[in-house]
C-alpha positions as CSV (number, residue, x, y, z in Angstrom):
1,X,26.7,83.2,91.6
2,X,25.7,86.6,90.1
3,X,29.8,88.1,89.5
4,X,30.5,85.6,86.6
5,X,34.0,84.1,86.2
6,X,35.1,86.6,83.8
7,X,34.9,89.3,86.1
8,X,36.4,87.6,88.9
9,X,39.2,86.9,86.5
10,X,39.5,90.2,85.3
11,X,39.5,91.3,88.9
12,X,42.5,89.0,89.9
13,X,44.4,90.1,86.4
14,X,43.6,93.9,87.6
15,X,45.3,93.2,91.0
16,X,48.4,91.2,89.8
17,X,48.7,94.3,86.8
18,X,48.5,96.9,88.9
19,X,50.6,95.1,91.7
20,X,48.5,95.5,94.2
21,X,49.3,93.7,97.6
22,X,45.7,92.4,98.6
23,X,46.5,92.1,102.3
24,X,47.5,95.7,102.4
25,X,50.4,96.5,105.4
26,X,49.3,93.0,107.3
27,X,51.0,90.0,106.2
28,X,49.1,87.3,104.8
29,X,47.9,85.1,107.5
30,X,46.3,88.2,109.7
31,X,44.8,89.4,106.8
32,X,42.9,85.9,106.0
33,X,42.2,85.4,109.8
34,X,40.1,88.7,109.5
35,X,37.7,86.4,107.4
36,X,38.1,83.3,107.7
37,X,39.5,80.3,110.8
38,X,42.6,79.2,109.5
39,X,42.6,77.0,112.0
40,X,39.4,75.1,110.7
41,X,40.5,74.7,107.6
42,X,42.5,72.0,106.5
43,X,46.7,72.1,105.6
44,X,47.1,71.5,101.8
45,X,50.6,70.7,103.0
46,X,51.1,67.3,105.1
47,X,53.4,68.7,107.3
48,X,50.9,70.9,108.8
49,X,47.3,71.0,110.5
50,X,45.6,73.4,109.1
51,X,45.6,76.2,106.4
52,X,47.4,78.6,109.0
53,X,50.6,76.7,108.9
54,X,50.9,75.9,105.2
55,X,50.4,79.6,104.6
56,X,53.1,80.6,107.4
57,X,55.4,78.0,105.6
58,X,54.8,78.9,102.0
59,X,54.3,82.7,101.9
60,X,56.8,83.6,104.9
61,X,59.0,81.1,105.6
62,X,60.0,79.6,102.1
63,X,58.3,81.9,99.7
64,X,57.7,79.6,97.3
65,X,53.6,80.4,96.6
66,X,52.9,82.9,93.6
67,X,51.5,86.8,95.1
68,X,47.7,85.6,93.5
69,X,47.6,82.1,95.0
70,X,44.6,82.9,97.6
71,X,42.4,83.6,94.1
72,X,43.1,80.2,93.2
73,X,42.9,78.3,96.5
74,X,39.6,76.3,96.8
75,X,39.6,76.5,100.7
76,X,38.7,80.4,100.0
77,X,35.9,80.2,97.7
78,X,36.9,83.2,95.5
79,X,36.7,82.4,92.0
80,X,33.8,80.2,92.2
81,X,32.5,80.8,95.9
82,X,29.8,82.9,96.7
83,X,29.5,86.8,95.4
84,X,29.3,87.6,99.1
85,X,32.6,85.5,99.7
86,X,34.3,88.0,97.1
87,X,32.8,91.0,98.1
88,X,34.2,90.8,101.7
89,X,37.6,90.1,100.6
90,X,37.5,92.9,98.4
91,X,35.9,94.9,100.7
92,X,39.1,93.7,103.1
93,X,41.8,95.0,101.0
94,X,40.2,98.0,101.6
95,X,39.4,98.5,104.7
96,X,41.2,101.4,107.1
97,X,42.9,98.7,108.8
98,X,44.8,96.8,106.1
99,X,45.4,99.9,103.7
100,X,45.1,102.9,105.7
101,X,46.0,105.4,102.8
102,X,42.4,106.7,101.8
103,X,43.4,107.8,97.9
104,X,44.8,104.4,97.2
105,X,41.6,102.6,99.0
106,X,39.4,104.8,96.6
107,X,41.5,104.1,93.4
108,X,41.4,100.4,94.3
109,X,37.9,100.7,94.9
110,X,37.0,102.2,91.3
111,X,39.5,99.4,90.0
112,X,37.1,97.1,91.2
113,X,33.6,98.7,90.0
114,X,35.1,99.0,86.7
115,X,34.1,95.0,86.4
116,X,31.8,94.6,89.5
117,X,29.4,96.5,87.5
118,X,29.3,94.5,84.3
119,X,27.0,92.0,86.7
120,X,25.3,95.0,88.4
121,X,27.4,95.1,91.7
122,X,29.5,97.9,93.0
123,X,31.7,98.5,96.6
124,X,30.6,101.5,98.0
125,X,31.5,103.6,101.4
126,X,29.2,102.2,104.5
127,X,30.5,104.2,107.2
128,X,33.6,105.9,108.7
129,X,36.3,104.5,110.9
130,X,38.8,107.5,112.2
131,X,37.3,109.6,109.3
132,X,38.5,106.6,106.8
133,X,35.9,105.2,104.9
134,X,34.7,101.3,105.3
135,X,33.5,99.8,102.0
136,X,30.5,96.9,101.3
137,X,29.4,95.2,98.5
138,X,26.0,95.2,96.9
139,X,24.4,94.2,94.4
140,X,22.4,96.9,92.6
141,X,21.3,95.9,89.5
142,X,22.2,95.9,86.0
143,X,21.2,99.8,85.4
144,X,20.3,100.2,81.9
145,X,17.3,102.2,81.1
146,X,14.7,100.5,79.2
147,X,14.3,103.1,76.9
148,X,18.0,102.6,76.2
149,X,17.1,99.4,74.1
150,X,14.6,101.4,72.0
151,X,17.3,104.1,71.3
152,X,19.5,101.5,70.0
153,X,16.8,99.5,67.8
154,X,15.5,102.9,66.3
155,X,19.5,104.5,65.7
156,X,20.0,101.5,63.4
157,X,18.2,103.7,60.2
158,X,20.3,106.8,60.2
159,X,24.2,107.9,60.6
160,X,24.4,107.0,64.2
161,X,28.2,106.0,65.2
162,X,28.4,108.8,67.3
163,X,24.8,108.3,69.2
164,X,25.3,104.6,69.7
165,X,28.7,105.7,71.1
166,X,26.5,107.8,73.7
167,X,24.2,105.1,74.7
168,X,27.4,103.1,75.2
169,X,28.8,105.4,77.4
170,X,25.6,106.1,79.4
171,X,24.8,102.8,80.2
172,X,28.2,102.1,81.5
173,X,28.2,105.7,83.9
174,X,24.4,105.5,85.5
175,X,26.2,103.5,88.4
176,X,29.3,104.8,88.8
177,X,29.7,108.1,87.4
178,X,26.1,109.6,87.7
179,X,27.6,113.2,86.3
180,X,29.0,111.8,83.5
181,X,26.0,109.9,82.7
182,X,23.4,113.3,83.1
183,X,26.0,114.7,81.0
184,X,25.8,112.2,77.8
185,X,21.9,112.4,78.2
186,X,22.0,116.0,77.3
187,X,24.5,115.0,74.7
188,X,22.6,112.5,73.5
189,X,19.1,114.5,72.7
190,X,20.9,117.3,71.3
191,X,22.6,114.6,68.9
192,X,19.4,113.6,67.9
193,X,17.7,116.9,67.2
194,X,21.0,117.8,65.2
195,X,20.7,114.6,63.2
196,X,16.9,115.1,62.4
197,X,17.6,119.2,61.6
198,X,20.5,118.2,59.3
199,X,18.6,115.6,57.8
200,X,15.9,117.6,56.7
201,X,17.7,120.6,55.6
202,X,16.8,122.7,58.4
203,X,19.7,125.6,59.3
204,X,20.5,126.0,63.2
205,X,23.1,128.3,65.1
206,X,25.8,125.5,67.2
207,X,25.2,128.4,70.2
208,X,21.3,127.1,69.9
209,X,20.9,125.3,73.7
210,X,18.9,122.2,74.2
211,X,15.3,123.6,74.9
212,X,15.5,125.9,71.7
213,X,16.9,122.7,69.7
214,X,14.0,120.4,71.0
215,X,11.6,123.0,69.8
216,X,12.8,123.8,66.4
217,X,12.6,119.7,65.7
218,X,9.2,119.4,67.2
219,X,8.4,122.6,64.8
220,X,10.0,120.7,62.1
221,X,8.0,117.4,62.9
222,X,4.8,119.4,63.6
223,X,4.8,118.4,67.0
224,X,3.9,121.5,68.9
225,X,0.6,122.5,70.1
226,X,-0.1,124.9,67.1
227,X,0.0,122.4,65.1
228,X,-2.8,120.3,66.5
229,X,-6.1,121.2,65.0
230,X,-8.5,121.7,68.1
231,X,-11.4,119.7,66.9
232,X,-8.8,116.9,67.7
233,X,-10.8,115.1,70.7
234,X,-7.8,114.6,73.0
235,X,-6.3,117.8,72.0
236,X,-5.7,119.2,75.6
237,X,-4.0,115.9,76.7
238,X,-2.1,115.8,73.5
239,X,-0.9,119.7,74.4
240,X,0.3,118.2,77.9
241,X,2.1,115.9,76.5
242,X,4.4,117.7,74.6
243,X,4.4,120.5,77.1
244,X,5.8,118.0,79.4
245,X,8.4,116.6,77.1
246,X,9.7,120.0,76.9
247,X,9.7,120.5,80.8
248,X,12.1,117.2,80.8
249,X,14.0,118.3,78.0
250,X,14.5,121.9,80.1
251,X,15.2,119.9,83.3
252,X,17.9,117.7,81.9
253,X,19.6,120.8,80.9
254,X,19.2,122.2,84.3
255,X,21.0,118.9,85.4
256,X,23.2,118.8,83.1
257,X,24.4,122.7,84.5
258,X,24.3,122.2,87.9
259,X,25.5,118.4,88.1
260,X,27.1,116.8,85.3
261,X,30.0,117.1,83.3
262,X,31.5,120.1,81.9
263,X,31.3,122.5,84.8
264,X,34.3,123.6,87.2
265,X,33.0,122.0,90.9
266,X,34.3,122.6,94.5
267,X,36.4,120.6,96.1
268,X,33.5,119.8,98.7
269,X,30.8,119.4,96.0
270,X,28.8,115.9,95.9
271,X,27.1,115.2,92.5
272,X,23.6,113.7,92.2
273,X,23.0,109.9,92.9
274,X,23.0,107.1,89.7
275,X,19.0,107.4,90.6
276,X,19.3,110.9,89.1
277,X,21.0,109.6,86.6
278,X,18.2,107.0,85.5
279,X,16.0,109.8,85.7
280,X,18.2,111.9,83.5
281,X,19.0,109.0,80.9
282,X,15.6,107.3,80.9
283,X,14.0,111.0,80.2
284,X,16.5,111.9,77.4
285,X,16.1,108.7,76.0
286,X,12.3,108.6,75.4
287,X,12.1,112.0,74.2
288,X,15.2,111.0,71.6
289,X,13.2,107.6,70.6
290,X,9.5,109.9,70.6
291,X,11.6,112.6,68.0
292,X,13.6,109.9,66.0
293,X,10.7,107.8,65.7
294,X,8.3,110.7,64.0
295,X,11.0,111.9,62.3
296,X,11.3,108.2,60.2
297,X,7.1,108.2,60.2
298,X,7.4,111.7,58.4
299,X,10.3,110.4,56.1
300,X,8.2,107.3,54.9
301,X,4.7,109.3,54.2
């Protein structure tokens, strides 16, 4: 069981908070038959068979059941059950059939990622039924860049409230807000080359974009290839190098323009994929722990 019993329970709270009705416009019983034989399952209730007629008399007939009892019924296997178990019935509540108004399905459905991805699952469209979307679960992985850790460990010796607040807010969008995620990548190099610049004294215009900011810090640093004396053996690979950190630094800007955050979008416009975004973050992220990590080497000597 990968979805750990805090999320399901923040889940259920999410639900009973926003008064959702998890069987949508079908009443309780057709709703659970969609998943599950009622009729196989045994009657909590001795004056029935099976779990069909204890639901019929205790959520239609008499009432008497609170809305969230199915969460906490052990003949449905959804608080300790399974993730698959949970993922279909949330996948259920859902569906075209049982809620058939496509902007609540969609809200619902980013009510649900907002935990599902603390354990690295999300619900995503599969396919269309009468142009209505169908939703699975799937487990994708707990999407934190590796380089994300190194950011943090290095951020600890300067001022960096506001850049830990990025790597925060990164790690939490890769999955489910891609845009938003290419966006604080940008952010989150320019924060850097701002906090090296200012800690060195060095003047820079706030119109200066990202390439022209990477550049002045890696002048700073003496990082750029005039810098490097040419008897230096590995000078040529050395020169690729840091060419290519500036052709990511250029091309998370170029992402950043065309799909993240902060520019007006079309109405039919589909943003990047979180793969883009672990190319954005784990790029921004190495070039920010490469310049921070100089910048403290220089600082020492």
């Amino acid at each position: 069981m990968k979805i750990s019993e805090i999320t399901r329970q923040d889940i259920i709270d999410a639900i009973q908070v926003e008064q959702i009705n998890w069987s949508g416009r079908m009443d309780e019983t057709a709703f659970l038959s969609r998943l599950y034989d009622l009729t196989s399952l045994p009657s909590t209730d001795g004056r029935f068979h099976n779990a069909e007629g204890d639901i019929w008399q205790h959520r239609i007939n008499n009432y008497d059941w609170d809305d969230d009892w199915v969460f906490y019924d052990s003949r449905f296997d959804l608080k300790n059950g399974d993730d698959e178990i949970l993922l279909r019935f949330l996948c259920e509540t859902i569906h075209p059939v049982v809620r058939p108004d496509v902007t609540e399905a969609e809200r619902i459905c980013q009510l649900y990622n907002q935990y599902l991805k603390n354990d690295g699952f999300e619900i995503t469209e599969k396919t269309r039924l009468s142009g209505k979307p169908v939703f699975v679960g799937r487990y994708v992985g707990l999407t934190s860049a590796p380089a994300l850790n190194a950011v943090k460990e290095i951020v600890t010796g300067i001022d960096a409230g506001y850049v830990s607040q990025q790597i925060t807010k990164m790690e939490a969008a890769v999955t489910n807000d891609p845009g938003l995620a290419i966006g604080t990548a940008k952010e989150l190099v320019e924060t850097c080359c701002k906090t090296i610049l200012d800690n060195r004294g060095i003047s820079y215009s706030k119109n200066d974009d990202l390439p022209k900011l990477v550049k002045l810090t890696s002048k700073e640093l003496s990082l750029t290839p005039d810098d490097i004396p040419e008897k230096t053996r590995a000078v040529t690979t050395i020169k690729k190098l840091l060419s290519n950190l500036a052709t990511i630094t250029q091309g998370i800007a170029e992402l950043r323009n065309q799909y993240g955050t902060g520019h007006g979008k079309s109405a039919k416009f589909k943003g990047l994929s979180s793969r883009h975004a672990k190319l954005a973050v784990g790029s921004a992220s190495t070039l920010a722990v490469f310049l921070l990590e100089t910048h403290e080497e220089r600082e020492s000597n």
